[in-house]
OpenMM code with the backbone's topology and positions (N, CA, C; nanometers):
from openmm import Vec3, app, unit

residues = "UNK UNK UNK UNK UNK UNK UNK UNK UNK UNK UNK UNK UNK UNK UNK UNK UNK UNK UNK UNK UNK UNK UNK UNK UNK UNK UNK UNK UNK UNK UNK UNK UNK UNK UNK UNK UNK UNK UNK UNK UNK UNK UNK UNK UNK UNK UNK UNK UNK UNK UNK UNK UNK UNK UNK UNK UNK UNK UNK UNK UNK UNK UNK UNK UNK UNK UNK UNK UNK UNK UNK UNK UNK UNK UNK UNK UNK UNK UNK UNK UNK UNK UNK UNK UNK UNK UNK UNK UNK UNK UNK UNK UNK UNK UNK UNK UNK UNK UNK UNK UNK UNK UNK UNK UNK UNK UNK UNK UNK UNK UNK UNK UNK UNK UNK UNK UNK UNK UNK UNK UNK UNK UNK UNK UNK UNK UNK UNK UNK UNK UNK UNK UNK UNK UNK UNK UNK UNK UNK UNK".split()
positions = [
    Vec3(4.4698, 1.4633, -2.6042),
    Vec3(4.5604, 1.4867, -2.7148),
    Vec3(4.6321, 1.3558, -2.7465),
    Vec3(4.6582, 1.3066, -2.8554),
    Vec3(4.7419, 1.2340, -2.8980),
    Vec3(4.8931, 1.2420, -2.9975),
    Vec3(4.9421, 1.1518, -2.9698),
    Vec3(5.0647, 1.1827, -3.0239),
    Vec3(5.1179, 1.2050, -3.1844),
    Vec3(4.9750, 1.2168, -3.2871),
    Vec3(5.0092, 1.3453, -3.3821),
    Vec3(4.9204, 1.4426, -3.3658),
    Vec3(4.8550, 1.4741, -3.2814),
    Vec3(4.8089, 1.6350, -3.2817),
    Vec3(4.9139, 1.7073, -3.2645),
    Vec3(4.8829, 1.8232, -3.3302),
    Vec3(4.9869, 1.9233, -3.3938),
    Vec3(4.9762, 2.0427, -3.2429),
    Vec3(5.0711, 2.0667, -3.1796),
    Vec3(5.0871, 2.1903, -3.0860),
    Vec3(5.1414, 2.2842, -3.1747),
    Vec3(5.0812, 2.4348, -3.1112),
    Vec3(5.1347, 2.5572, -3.1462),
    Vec3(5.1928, 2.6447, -3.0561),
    Vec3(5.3062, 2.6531, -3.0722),
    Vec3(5.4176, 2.7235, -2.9654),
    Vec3(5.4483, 2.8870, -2.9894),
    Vec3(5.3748, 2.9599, -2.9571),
    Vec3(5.4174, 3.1182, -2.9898),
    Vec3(5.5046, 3.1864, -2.8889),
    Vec3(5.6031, 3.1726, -2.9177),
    Vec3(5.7551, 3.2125, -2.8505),
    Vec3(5.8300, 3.3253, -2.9313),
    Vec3(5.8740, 3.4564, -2.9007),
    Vec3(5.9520, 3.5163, -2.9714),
    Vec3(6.1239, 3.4804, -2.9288),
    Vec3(6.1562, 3.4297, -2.8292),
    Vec3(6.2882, 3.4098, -2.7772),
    Vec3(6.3555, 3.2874, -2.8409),
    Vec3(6.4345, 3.2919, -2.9551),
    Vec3(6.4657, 3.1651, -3.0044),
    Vec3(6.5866, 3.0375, -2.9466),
    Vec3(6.6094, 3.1412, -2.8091),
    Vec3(6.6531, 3.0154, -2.7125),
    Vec3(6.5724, 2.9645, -2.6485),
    Vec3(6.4589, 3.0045, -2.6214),
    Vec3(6.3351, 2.9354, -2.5541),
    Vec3(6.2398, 2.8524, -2.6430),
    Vec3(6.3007, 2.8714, -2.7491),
    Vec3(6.2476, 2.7507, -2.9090),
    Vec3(6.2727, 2.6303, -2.8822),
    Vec3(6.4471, 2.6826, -2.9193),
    Vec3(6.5423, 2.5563, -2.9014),
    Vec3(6.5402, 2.4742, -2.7546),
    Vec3(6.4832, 2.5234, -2.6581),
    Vec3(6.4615, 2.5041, -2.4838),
    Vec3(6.3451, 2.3869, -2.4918),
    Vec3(6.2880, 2.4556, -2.5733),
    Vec3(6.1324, 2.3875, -2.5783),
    Vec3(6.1103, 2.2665, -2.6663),
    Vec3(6.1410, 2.2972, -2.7950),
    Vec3(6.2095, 2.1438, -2.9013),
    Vec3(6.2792, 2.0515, -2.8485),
    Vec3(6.4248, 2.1126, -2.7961),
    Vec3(6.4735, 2.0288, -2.7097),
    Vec3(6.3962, 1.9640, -2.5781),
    Vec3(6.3337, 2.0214, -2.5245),
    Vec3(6.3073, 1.9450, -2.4242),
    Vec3(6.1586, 1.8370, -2.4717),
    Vec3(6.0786, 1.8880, -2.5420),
    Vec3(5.9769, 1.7860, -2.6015),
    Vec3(6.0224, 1.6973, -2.6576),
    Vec3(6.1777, 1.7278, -2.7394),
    Vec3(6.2028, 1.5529, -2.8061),
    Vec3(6.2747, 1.4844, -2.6227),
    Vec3(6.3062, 1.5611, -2.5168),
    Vec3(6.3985, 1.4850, -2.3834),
    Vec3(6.2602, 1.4105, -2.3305),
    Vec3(6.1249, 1.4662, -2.3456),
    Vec3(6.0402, 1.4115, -2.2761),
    Vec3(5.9988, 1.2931, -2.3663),
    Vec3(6.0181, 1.2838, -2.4937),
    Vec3(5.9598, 1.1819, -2.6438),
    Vec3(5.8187, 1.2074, -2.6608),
    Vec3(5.7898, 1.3639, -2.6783),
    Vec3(5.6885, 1.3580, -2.7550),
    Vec3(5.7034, 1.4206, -2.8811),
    Vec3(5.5953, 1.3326, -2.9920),
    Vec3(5.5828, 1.2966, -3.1307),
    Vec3(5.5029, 1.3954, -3.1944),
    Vec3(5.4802, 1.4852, -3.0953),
    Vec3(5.3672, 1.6037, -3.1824),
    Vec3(5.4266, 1.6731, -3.3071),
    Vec3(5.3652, 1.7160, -3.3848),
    Vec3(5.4322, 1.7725, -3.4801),
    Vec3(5.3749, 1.9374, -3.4082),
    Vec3(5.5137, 2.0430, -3.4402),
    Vec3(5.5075, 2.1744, -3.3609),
    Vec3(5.5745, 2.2824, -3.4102),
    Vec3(5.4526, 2.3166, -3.4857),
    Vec3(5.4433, 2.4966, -3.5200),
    Vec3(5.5041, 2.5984, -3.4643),
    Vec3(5.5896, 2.6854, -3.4784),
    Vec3(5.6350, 2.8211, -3.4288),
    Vec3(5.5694, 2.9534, -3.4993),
    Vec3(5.5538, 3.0229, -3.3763),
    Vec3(5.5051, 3.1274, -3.4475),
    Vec3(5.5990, 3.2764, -3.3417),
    Vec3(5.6442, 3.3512, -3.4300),
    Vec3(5.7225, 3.4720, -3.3161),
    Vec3(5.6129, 3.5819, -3.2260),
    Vec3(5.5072, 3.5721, -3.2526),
    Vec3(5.4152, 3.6544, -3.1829),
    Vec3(5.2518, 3.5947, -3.2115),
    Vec3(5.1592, 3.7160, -3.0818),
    Vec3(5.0249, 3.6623, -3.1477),
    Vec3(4.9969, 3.6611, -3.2878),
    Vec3(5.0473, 3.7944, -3.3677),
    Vec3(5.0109, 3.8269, -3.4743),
    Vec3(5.0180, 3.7047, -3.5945),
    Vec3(5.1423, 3.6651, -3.5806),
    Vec3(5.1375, 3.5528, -3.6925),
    Vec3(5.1003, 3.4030, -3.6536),
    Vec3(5.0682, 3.4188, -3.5407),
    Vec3(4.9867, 3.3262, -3.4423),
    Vec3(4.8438, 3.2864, -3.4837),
    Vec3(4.7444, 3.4340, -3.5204),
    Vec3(4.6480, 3.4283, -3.5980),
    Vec3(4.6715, 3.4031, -3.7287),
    Vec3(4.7898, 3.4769, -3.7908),
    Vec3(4.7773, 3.3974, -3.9796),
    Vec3(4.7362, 3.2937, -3.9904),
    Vec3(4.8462, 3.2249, -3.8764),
    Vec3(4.8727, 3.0916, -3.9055),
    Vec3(4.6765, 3.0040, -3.8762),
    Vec3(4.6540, 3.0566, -3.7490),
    Vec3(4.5412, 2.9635, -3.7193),
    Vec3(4.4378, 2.9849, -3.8134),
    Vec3(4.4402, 3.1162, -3.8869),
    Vec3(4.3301, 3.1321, -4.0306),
    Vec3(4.3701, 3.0769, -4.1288),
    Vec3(4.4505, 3.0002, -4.1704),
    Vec3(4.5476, 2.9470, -4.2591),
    Vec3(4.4298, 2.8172, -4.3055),
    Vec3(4.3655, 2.7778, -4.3808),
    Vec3(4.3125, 2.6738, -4.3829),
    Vec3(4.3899, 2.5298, -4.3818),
    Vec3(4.5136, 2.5717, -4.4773),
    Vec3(4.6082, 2.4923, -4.5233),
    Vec3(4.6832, 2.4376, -4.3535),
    Vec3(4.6652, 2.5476, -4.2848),
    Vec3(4.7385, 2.4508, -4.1361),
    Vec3(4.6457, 2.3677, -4.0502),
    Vec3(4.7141, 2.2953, -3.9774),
    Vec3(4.6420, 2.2047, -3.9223),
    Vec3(4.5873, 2.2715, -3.7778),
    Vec3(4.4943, 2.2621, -3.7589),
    Vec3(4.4143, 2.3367, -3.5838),
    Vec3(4.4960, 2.2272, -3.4958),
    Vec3(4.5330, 2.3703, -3.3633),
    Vec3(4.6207, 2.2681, -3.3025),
    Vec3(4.5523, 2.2471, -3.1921),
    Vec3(4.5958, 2.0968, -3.1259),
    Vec3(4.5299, 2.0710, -3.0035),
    Vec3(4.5568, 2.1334, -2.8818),
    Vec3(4.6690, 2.1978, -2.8519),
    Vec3(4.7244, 2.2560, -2.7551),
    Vec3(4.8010, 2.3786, -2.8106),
    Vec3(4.8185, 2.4711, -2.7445),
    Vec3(4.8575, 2.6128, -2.7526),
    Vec3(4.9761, 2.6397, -2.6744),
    Vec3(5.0950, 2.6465, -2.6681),
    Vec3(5.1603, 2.6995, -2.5311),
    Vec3(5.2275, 2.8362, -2.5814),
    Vec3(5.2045, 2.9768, -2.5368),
    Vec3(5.2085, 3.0746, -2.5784),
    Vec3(5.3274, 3.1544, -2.4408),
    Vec3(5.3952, 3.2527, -2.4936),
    Vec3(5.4743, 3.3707, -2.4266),
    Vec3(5.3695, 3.4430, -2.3754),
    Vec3(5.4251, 3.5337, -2.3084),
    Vec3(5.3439, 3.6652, -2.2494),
    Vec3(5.3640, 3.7269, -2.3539),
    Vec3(5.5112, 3.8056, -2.3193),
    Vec3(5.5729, 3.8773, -2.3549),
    Vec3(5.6845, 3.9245, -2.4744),
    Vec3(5.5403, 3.9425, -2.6104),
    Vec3(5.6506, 3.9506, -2.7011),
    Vec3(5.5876, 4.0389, -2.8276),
    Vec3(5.6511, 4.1108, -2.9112),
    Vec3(5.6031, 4.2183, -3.0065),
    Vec3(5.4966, 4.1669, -3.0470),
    Vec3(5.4679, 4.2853, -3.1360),
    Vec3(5.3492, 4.3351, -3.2245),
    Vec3(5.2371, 4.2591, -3.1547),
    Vec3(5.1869, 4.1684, -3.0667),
    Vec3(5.0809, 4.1518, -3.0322),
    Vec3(5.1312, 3.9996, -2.9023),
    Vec3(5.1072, 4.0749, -2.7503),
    Vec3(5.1295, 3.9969, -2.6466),
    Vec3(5.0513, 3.9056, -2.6580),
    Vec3(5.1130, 3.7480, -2.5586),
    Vec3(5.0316, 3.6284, -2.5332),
    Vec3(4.8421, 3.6815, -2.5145),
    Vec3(4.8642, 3.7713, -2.3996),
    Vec3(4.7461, 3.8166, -2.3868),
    Vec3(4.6465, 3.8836, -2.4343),
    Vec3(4.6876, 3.9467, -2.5482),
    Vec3(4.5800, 4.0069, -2.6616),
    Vec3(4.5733, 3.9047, -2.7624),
    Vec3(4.6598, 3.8269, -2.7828),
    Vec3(4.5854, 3.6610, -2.8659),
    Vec3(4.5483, 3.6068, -2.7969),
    Vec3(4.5003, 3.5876, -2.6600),
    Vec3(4.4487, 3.5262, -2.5690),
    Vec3(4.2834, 3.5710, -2.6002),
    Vec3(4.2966, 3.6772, -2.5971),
    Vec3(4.1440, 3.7719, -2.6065),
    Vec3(4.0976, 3.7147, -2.7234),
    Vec3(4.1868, 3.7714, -2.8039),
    Vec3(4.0805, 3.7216, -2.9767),
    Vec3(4.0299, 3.5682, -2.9899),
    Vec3(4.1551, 3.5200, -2.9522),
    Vec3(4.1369, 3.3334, -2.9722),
    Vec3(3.9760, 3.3193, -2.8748),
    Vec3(4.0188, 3.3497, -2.7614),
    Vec3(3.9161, 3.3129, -2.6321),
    Vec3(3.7705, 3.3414, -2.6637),
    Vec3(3.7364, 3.4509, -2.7785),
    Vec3(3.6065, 3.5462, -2.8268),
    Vec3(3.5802, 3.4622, -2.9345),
    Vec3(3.6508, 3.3998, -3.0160),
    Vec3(3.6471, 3.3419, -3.1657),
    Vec3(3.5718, 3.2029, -3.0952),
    Vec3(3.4364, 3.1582, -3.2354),
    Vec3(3.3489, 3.0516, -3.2234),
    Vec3(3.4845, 2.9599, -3.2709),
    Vec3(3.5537, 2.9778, -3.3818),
    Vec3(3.6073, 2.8664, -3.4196),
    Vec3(3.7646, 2.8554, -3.3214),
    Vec3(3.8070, 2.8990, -3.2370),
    Vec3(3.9384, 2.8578, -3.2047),
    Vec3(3.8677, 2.8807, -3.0231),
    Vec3(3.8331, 2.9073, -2.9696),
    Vec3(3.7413, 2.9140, -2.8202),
    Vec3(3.8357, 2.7921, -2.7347),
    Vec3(3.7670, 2.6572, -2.8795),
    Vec3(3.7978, 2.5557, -2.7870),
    Vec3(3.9552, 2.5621, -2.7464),
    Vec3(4.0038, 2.5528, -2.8614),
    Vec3(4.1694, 2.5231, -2.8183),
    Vec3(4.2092, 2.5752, -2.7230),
    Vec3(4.3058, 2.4884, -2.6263),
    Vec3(4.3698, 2.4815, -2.4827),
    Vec3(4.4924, 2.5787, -2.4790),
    Vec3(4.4721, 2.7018, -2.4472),
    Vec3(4.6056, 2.7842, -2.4404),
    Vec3(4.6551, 2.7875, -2.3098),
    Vec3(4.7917, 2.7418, -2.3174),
    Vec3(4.8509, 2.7706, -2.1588),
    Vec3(4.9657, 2.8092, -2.1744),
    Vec3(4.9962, 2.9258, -2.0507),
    Vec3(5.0888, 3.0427, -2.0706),
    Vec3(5.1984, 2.9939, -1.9870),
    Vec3(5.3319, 2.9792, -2.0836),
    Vec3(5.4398, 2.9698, -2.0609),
    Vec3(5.5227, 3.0890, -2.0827),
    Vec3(5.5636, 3.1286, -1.9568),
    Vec3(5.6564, 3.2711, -1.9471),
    Vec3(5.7335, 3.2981, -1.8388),
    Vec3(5.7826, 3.4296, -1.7629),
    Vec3(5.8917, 3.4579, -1.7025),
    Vec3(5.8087, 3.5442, -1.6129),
    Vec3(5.7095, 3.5863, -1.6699),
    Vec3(5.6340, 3.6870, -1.5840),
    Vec3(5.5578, 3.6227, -1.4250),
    Vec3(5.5887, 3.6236, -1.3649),
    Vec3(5.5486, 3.6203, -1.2383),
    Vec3(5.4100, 3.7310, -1.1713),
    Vec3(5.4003, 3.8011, -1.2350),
    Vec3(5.3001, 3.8975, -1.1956),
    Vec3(5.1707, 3.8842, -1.2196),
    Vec3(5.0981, 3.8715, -1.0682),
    Vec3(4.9611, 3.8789, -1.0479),
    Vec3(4.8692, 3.9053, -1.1234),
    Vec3(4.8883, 3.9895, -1.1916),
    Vec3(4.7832, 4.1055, -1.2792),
    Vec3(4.7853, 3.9735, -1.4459),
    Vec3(4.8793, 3.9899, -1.4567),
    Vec3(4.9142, 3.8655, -1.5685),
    Vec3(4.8577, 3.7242, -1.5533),
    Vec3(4.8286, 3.6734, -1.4442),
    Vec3(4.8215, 3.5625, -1.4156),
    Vec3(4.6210, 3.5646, -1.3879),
    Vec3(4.6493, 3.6743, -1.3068),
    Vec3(4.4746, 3.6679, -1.2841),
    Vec3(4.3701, 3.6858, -1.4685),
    Vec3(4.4683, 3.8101, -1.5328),
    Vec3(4.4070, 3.8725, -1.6648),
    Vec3(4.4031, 3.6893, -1.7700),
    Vec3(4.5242, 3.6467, -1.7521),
    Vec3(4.5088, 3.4927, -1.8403),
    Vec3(4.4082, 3.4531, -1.7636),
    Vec3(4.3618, 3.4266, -1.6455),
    Vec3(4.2781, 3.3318, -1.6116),
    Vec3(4.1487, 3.3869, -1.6562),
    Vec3(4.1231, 3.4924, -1.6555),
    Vec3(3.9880, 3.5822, -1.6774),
    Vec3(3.9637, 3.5446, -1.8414),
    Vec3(4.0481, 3.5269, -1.9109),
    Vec3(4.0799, 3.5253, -2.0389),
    Vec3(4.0350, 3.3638, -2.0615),
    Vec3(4.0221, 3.2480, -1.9705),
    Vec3(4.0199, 3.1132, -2.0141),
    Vec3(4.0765, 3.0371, -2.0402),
    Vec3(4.2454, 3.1097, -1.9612),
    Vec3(4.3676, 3.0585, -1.9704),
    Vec3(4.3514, 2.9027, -1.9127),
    Vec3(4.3994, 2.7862, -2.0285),
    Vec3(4.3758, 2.6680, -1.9429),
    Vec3(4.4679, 2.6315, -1.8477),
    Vec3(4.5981, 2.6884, -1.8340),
    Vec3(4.6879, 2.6870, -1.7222),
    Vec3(4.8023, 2.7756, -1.7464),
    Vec3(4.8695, 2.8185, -1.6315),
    Vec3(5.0198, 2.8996, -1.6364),
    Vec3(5.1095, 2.8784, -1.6006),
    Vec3(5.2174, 2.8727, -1.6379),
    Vec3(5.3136, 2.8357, -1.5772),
    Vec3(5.4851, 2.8793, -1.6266),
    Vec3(5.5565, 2.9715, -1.4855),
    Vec3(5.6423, 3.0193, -1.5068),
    Vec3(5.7617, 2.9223, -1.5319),
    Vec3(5.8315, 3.0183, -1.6252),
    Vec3(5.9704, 2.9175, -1.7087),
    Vec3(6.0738, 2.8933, -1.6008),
    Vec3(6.0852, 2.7625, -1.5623),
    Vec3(6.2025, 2.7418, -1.4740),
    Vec3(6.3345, 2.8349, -1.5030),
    Vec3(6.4775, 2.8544, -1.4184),
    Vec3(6.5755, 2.8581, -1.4498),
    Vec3(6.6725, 2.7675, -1.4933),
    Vec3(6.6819, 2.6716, -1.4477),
    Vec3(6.7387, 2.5584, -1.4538),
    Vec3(6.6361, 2.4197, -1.5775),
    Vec3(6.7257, 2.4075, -1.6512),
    Vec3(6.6732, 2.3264, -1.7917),
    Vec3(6.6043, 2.1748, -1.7249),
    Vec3(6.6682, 2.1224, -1.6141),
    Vec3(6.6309, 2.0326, -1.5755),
    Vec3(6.4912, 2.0440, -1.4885),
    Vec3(6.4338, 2.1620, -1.4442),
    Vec3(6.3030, 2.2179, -1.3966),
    Vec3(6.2654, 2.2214, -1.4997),
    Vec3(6.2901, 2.2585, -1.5854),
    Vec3(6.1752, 2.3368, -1.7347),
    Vec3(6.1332, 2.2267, -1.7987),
    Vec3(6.2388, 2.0789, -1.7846),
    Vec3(6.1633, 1.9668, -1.8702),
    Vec3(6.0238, 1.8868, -1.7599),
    Vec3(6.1118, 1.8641, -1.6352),
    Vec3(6.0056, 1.8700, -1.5575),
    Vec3(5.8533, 1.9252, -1.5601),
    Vec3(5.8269, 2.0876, -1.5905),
    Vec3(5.7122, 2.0999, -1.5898),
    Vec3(5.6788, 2.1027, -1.7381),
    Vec3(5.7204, 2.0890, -1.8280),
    Vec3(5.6929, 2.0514, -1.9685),
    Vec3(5.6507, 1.9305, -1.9563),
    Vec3(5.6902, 1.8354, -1.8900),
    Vec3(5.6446, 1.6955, -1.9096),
    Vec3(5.5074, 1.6819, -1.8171),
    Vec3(5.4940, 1.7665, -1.7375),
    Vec3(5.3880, 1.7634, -1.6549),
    Vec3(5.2430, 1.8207, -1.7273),
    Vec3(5.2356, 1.9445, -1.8456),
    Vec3(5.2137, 1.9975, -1.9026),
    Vec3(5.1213, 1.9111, -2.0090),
    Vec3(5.2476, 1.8307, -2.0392),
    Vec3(5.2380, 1.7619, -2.1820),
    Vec3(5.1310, 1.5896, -2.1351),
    Vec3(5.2043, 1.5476, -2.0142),
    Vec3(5.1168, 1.4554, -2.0066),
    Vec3(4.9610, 1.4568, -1.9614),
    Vec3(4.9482, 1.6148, -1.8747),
    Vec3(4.8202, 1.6422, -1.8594),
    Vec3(4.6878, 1.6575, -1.9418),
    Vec3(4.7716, 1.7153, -2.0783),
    Vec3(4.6723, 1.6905, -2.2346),
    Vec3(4.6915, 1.6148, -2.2936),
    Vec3(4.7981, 1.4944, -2.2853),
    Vec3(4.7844, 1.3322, -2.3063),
    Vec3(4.6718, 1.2681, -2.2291),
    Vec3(4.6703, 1.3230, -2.1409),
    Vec3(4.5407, 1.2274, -2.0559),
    Vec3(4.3948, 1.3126, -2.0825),
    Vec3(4.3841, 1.4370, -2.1389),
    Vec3(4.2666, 1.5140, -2.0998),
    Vec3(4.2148, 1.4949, -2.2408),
    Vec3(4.0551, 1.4789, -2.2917),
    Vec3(3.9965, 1.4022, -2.3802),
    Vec3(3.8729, 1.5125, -2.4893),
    Vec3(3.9852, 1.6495, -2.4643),
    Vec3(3.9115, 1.7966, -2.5085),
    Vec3(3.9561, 1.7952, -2.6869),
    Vec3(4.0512, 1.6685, -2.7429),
    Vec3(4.0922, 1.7494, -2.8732),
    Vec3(3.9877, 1.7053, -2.9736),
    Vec3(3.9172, 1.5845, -2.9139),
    Vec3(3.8038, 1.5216, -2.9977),
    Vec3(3.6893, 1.6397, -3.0233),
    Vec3(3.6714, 1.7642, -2.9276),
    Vec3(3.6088, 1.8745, -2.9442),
    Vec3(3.6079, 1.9910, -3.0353),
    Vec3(3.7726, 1.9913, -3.0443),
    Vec3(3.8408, 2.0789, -3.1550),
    Vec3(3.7974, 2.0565, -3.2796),
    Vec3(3.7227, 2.1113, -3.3717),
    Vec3(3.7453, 2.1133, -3.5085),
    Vec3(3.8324, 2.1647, -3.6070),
] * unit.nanometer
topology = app.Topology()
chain = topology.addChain("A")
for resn in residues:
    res = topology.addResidue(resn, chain)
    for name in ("N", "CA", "C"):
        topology.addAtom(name, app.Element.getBySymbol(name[0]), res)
């Protein structure tokens, strides 16, 4: 990934927006970054011709009209969005969740710190791992 590929952040919690903005400009990255409140408008958006396909995905579990994990399914089945890198950022701790994303092609998981100074931590860990990984040249 490079530093204008566009990330897509599907978060319904809009302190975990502001958590997440904030902490991507604390780490200085330049991505430009989409919100979406659920899977549902998660898909508008990625059928949208007019939007840009994003290189990275970081998605909720847990949130209306359509969980991380049933846009996990559709995205994961779809020829045109397959490739893109979804990794699950959430609160959920539970097995069943963690194994079902991985079954799904989850490219990684990872639970939301408590403390803001953990959460930039593994955001930056996150972020530099698809700075270094050479999958967006794949993305169409």
């Amino acid at each position: 990934m490079k530093i204008c590929d566009p990330i897509l952040l599907i978060e319904d919690d809009p302190l975990d927006i502001m958590t997440l903005q904030r902490g991507f400009r604390d780490i200085n990255a330049k991505n430009p970054i989409s919100v979406c409140y659920n899977g549902e408008e998660a898909l508008d958006f990625l059928s949208q011709p007019s939007n840009p396909t994003p290189a990275l995905i970081i998605s909720d579990l847990h949130m209306p009209r359509m969980n991380g994990l049933e846009f996990l399914k559709i995205v994961k089945s779809s020829p045109e969005w397959c490739k893109i890198p979804v990794v699950i950022l959430t609160t959920s701790q539970e097995d069943e969740d963690r194994l079902t994303g991985f079954q799904l092609s989850v490219a990684g998981y990872f639970v939301k710190p408590f403390k803001y100074i953990n959460f930039v931590e593994k955001l930056q860990i996150i972020y530099q791992y698809w700075c270094l990984n050479e999958v967006s040249s794949f993305i169409t």
